[in-house]
Residue frames as qw, qx, qy, qz and C-alpha x, y, z in Angstrom:
[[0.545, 0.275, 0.642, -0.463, 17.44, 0.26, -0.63],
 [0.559, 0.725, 0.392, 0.089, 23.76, -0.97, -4.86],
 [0.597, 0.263, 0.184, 0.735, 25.94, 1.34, -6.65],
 [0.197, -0.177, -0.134, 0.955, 26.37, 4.81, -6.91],
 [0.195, 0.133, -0.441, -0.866, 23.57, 4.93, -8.95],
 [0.601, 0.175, 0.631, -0.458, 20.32, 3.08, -7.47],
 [0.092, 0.108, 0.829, 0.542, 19.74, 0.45, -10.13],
 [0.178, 0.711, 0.655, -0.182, 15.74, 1.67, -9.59],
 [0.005, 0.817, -0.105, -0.567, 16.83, 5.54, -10.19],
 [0.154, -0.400, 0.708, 0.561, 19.05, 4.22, -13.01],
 [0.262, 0.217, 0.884, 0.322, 16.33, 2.37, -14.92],
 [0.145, 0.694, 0.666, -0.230, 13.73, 4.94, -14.71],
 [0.235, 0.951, 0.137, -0.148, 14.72, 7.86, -16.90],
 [0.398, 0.761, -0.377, 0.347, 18.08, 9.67, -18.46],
 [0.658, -0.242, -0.430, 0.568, 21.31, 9.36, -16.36],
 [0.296, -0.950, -0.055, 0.085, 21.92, 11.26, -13.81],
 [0.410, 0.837, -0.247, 0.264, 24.39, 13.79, -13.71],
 [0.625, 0.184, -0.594, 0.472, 27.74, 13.19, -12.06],
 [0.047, -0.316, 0.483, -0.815, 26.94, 15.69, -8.80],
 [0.796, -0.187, 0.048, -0.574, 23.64, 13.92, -8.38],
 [0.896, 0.074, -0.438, -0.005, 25.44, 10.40, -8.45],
 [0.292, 0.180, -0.623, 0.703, 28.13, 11.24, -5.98],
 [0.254, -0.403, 0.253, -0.842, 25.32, 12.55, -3.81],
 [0.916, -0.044, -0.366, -0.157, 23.43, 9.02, -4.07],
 [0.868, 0.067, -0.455, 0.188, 26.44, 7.54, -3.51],
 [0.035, -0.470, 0.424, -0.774, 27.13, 9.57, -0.28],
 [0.611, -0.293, 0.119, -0.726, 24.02, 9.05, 1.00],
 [0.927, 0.016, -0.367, -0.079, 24.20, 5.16, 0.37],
 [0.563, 0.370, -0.617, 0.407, 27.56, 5.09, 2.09],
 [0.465, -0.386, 0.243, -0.759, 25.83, 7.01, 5.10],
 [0.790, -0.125, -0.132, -0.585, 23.43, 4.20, 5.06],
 [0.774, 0.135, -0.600, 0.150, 25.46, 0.97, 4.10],
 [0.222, 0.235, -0.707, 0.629, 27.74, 2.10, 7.59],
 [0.457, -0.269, 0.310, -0.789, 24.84, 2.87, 9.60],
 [0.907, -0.035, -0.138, -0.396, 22.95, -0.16, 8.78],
 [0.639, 0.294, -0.592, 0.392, 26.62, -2.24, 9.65],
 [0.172, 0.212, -0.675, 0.685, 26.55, -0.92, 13.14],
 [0.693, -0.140, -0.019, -0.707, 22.94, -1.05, 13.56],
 [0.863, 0.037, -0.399, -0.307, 23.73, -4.57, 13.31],
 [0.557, 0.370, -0.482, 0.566, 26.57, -4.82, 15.06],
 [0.095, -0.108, -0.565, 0.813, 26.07, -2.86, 18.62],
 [0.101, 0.627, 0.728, -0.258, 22.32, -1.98, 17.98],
 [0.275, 0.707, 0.357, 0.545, 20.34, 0.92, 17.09],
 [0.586, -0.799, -0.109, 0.078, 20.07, 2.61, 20.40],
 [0.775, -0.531, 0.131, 0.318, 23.73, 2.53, 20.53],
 [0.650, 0.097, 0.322, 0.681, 24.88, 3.45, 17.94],
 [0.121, -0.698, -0.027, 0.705, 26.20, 7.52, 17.37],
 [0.532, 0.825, -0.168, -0.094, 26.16, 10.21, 14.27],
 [0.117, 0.781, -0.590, -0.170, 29.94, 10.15, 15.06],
 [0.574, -0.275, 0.762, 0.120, 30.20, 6.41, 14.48],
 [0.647, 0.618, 0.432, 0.113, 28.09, 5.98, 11.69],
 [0.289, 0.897, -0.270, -0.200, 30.47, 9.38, 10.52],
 [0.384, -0.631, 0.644, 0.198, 33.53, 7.58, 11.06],
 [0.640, 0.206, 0.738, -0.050, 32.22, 4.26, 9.58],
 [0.573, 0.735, 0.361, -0.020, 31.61, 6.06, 6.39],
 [0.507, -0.155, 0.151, 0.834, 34.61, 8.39, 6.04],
 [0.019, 0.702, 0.446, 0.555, 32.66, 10.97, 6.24],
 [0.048, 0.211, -0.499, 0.839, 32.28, 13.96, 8.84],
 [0.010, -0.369, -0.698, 0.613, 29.23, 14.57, 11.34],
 [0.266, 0.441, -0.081, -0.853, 28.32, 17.71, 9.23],
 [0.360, 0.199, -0.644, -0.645, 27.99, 15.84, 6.08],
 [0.069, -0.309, -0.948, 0.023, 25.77, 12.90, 7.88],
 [0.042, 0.629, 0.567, -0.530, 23.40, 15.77, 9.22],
 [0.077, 0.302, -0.525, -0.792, 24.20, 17.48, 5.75],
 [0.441, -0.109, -0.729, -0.512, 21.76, 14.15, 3.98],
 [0.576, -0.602, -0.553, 0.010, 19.53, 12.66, 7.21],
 [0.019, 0.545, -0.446, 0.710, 19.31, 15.75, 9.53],
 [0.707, -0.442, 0.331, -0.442, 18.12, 12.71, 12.00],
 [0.047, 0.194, -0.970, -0.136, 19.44, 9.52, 12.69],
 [0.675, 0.483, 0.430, -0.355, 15.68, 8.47, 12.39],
 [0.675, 0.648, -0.020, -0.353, 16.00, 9.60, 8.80],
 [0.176, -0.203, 0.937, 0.224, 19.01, 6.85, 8.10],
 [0.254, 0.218, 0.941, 0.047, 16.79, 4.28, 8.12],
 [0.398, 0.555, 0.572, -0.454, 13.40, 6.44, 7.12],
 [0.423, 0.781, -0.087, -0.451, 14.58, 8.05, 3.72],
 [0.775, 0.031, 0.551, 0.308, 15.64, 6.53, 0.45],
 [0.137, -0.502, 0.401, 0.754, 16.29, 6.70, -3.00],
 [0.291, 0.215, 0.921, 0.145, 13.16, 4.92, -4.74],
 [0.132, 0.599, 0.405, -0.678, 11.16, 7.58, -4.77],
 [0.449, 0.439, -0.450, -0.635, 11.78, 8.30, -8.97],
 [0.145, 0.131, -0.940, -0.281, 10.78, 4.71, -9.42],
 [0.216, 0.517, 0.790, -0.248, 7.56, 4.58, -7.89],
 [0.056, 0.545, -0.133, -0.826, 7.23, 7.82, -9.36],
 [0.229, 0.316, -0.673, -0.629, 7.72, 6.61, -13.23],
 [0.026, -0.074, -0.981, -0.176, 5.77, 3.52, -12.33],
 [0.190, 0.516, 0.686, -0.477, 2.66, 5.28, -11.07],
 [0.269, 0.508, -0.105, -0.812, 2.77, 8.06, -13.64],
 [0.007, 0.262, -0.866, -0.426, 3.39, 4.75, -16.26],
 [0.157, 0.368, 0.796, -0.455, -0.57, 3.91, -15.03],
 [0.029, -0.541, -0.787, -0.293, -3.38, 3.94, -17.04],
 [0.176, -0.229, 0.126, -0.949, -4.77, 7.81, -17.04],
 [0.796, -0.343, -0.209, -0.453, -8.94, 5.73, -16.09],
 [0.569, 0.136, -0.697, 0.414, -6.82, 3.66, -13.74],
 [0.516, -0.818, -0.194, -0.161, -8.33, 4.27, -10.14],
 [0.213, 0.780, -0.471, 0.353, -5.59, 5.97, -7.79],
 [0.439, -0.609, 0.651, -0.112, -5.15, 3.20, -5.24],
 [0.922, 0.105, 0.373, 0.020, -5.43, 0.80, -7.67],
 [0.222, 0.946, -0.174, 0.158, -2.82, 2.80, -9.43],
 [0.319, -0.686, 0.618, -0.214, -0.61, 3.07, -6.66],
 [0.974, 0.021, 0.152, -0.168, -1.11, -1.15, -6.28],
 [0.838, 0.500, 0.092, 0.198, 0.36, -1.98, -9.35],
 [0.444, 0.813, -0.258, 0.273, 3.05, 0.73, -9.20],
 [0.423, -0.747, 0.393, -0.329, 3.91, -0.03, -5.51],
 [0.959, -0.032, 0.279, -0.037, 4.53, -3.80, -6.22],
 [0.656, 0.723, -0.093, 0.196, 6.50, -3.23, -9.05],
 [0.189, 0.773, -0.465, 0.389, 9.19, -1.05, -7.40],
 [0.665, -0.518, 0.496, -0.206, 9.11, -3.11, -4.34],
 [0.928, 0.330, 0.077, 0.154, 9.37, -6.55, -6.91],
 [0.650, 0.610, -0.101, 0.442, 12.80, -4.51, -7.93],
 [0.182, -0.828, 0.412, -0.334, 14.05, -3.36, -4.27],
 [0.912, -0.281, 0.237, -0.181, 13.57, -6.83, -3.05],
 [0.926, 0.362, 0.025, 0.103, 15.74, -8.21, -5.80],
 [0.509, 0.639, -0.266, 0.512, 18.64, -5.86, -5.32],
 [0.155, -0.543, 0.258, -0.784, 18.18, -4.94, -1.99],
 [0.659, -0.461, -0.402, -0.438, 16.41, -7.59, 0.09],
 [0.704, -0.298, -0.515, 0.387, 18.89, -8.10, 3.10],
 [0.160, -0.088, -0.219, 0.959, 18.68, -4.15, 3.99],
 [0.548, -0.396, -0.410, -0.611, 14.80, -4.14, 3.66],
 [0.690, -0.465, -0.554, -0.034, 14.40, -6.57, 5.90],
 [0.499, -0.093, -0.543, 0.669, 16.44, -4.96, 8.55],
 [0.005, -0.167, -0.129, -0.977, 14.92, -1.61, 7.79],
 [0.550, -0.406, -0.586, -0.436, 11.94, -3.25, 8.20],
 [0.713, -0.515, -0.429, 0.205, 12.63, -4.58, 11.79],
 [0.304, 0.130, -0.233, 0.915, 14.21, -1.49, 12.76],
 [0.249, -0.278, -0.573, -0.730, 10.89, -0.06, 12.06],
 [0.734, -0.376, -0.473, -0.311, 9.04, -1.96, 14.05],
 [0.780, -0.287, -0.465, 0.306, 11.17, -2.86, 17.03],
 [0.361, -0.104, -0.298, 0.878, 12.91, 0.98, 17.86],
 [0.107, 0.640, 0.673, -0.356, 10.15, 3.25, 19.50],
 [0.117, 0.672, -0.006, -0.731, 11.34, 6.35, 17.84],
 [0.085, -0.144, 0.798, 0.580, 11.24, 5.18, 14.62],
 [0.000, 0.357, 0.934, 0.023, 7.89, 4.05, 14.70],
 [0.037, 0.767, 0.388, -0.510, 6.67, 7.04, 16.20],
 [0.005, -0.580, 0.373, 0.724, 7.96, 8.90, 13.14],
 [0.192, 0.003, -0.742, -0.642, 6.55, 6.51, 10.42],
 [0.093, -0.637, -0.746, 0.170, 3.54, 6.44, 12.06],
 [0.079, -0.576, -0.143, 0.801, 3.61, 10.68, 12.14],
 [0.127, 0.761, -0.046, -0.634, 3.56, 11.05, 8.43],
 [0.879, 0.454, 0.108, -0.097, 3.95, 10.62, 4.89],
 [0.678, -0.424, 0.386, 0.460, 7.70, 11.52, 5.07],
 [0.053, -0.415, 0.529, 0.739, 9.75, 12.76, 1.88],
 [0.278, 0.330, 0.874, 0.223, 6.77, 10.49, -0.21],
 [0.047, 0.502, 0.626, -0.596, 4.36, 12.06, 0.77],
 [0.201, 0.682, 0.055, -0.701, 4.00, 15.24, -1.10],
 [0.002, -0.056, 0.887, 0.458, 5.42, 13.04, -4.61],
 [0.189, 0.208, 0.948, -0.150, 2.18, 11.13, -4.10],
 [0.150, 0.729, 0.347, -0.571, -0.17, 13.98, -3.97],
 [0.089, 0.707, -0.202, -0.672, 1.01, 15.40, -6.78],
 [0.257, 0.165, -0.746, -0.592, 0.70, 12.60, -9.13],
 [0.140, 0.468, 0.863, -0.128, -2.41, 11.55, -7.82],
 [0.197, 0.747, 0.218, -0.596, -3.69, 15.36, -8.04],
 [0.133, 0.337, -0.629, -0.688, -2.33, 15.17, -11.88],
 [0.023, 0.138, 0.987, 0.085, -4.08, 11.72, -12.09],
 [0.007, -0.507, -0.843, 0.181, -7.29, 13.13, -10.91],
 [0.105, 0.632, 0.217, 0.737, -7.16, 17.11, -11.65],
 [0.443, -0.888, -0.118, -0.041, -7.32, 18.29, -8.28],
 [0.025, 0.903, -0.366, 0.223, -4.86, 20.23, -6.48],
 [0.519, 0.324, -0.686, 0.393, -1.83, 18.90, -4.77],
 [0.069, -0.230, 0.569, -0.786, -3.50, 20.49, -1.34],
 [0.580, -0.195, -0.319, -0.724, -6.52, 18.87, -2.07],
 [0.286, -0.466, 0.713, -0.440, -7.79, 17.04, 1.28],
 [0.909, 0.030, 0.184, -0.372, -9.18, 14.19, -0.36],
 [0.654, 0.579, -0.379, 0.306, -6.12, 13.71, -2.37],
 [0.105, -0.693, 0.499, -0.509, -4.21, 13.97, 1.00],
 [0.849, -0.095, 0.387, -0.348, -6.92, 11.58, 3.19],
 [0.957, 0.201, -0.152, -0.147, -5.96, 8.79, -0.11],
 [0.582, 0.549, -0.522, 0.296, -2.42, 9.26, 0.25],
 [0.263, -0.431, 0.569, -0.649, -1.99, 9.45, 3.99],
 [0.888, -0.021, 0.284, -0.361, -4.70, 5.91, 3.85],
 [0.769, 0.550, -0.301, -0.125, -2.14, 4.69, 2.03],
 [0.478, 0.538, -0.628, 0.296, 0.86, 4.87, 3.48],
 [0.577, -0.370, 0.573, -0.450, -0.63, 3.84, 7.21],
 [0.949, 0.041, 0.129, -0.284, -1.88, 0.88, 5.61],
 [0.714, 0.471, -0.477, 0.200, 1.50, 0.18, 4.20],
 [0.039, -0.591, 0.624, -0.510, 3.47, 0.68, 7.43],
 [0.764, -0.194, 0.371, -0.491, 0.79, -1.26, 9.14],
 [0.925, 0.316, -0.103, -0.185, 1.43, -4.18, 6.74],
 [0.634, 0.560, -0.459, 0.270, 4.94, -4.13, 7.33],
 [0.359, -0.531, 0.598, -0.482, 4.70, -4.37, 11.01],
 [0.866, -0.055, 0.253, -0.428, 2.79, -6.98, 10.59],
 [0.774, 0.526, -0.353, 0.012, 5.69, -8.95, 8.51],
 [0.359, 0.592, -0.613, 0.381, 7.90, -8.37, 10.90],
 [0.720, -0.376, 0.273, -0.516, 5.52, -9.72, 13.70],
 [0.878, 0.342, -0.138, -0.306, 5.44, -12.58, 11.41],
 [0.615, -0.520, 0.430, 0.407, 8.96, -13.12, 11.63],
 [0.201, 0.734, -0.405, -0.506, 9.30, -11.83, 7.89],
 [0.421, -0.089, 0.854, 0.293, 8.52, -15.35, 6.42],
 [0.480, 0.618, 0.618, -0.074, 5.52, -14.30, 4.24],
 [0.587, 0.325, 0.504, 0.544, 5.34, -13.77, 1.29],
 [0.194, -0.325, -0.181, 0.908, 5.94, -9.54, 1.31],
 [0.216, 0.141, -0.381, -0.888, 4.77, -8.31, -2.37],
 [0.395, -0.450, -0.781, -0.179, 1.42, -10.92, -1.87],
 [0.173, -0.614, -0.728, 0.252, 0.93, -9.08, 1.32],
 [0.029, -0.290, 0.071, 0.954, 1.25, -5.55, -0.13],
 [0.255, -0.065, -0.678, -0.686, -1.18, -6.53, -2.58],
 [0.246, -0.406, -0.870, 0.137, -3.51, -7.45, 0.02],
 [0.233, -0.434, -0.146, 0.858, -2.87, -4.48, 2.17],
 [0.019, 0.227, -0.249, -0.941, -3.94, -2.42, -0.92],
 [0.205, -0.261, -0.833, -0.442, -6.82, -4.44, -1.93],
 [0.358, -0.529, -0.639, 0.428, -8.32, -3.65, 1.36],
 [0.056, 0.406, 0.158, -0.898, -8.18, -0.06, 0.63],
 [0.022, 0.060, -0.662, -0.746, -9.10, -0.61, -3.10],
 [0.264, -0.485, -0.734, -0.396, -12.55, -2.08, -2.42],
 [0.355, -0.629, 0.063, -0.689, -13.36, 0.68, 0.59],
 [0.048, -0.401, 0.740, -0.538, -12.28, -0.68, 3.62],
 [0.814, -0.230, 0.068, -0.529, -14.96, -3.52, 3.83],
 [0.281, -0.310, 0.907, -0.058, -14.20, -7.29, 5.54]]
């Protein structure tokens, strides 16, 4: 969501070390197969042990990185790039205007490298129930990232439930935005309607 080395992950800080790159590039391989038969025979249909095979990889080691096949499709590797871009934010910077700016960015730089496994991800998303029900449940491997550089951003704790309430309004509104793309049939313009999506939170939820 590319190389062993997520050109996001790769632009945002020192290199990574060789056991962290092989682990990427595990995890990607995981993916790349999964997303191949996903296309191929469906989601529904498709097993750990195919997607293991597909990868040259055992069972253990798929349930080793995504201990769900949910978390194929639900977890990435972007997570130090939104990271660097949010922290990269004006310290007087409000925190969903914050986020905005930082969330556009990294998307601007999945899209480019990455946009024909978005979109699927996307309609996966949207179209299998369990999926949904799971990015609808939660903030997911983000989550807690978020919190914690918002709670830096703002001096409150990480556990703080207002800090929680911004981050958790966040990411529904994102999910919600991306259903709505794929309703769409994924012809609009995406990073225009994130920016919308966020503007809507940005000025307090008024129409």
């Amino acid at each position: 969501m590319a190389s062993a080395e997520t050109p996001s992950v790769a632009q945002t800080g020192p290199r990574l070390g060789l056991r962290e790159r092989k682990k990427i590039q595990t995890r990607q391989a995981i993916r790349r197969a999964a997303y191949r038969l996903y296309g191929q025979q469906g989601y529904d249909a498709t097993t750990v042990d195919q997607i293991a095979e597909a990868a040259d990889v055992s069972p253990s080691t798929v349930f080793r990185y995504f201990p769900t096949k949910e978390d194929i499709v639900l977890t990435d590797e972007y997570d130090p790039a939104l990271e660097a871009a949010l922290r990269a934010r004006p310290a007087e910077e409000p925190p969903v205007e914050a986020f905005r700016h930082a969330a556009m960015a990294s998307m601007r730089h999945i899209l480019a490298h990455d946009m024909d496994e978005f979109r699927q991800r996307a309609r996966l998303m949207s179209e299998v129930p369990a999926l949904r029900r799971r990015a609808a449940e939660g903030m997911g491997e983000s989550g807690p990232m978020l919190c914690a550089v918002l709670a830096e951003r703002t001096g409150r704790a990480a556990g703080d439930v207002e800090v929680r309430i911004v981050v958790v309004a966040i990411f529904a509104a994102m999910n919600e935005a991306l259903l709505h793309w794929v309703e769409q049939g994924q012809q609009e313009d995406v990073i225009a309607l994130v920016g919308r999506t966020l503007d809507v939170l940005g000025r307090g939820l008024t129409l």
